[in-house]
C-alpha positions as CSV (number, residue, x, y, z in Angstrom):
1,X,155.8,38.5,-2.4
2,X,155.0,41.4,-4.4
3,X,154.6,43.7,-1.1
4,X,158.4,42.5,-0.3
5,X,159.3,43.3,-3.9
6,X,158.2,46.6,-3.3
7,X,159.5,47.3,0.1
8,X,162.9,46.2,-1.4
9,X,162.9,48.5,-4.1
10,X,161.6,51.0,-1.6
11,X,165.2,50.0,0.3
12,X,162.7,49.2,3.2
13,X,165.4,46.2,4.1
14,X,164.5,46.0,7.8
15,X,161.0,44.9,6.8
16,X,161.6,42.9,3.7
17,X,163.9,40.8,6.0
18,X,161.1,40.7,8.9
19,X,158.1,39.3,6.2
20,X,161.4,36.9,4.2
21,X,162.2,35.4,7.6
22,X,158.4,34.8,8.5
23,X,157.4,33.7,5.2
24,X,160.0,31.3,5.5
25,X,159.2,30.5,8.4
26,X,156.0,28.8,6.6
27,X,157.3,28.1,3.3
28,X,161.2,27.1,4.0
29,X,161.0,25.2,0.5
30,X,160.6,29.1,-1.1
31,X,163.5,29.3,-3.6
32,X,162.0,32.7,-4.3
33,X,161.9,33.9,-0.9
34,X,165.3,32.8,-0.2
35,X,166.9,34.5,-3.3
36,X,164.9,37.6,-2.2
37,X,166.5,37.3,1.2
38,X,170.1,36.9,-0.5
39,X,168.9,40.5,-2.4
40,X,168.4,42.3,0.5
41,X,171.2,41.2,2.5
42,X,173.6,41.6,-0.7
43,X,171.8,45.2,-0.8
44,X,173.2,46.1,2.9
45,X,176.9,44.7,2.1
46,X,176.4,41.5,4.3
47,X,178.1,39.0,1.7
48,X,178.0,35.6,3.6
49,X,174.8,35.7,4.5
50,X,173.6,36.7,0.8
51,X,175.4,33.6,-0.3
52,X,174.1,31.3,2.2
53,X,170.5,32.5,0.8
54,X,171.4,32.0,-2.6
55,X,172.8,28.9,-1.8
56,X,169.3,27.6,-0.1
57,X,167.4,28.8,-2.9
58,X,169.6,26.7,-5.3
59,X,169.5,23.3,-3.6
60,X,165.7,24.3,-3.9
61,X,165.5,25.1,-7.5
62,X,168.8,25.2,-9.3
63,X,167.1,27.1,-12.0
64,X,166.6,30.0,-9.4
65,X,167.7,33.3,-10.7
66,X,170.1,33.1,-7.8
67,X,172.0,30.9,-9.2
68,X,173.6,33.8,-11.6
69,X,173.2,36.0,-8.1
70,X,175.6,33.9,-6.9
71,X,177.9,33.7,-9.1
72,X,178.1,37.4,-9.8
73,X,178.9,37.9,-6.1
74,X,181.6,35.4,-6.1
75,X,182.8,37.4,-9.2
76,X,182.5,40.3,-7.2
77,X,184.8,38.7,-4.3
78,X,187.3,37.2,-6.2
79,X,188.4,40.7,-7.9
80,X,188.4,42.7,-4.5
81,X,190.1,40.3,-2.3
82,X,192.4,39.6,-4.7
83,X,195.3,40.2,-2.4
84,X,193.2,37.1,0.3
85,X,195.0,34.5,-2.0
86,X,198.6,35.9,-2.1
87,X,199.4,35.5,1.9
């Protein structure tokens, strides 16, 4: 974990994504890993599969950190797409 830490920090994304998916691939019950995943993805601008990451690693551990992660995006969605609702 901490090598992926780093690479995401690093905004090695590519990578951190390859060793998130493999790791998960072996530990799918990772709420860490999968709020990791929702980082990196939220980090290149692909929303809805951040939240589905989050998501996982909340039904894992609703204590996970990505539980505010989540929220913040959704925050994030409702004040830019404001204008979604009115049509």
């Amino acid at each position: 974990m901490e090598e992926i830490k780093r690479l995401i920090s690093d905004n090695k994304s590519e990578e951190a994504i390859r060793l998130l998916n493999e790791y998960l691939q072996k530990q799918p019950k990772s709420d860490e890993a999968w709020f990791l995943l929702g980082k990196v993805y939220y980090k290149l601008g692909n929303v809805r599969l951040a939240l589905n990451s989050y998501l996982q690693a909340i039904e894992i551990n609703p204590e996970s950190p990505a539980r505010e992660a989540y929220n913040m995006a959704i925050k994030v969605l409702d004040f830019y797409n404001k204008d979604m609702y009115n049509h």
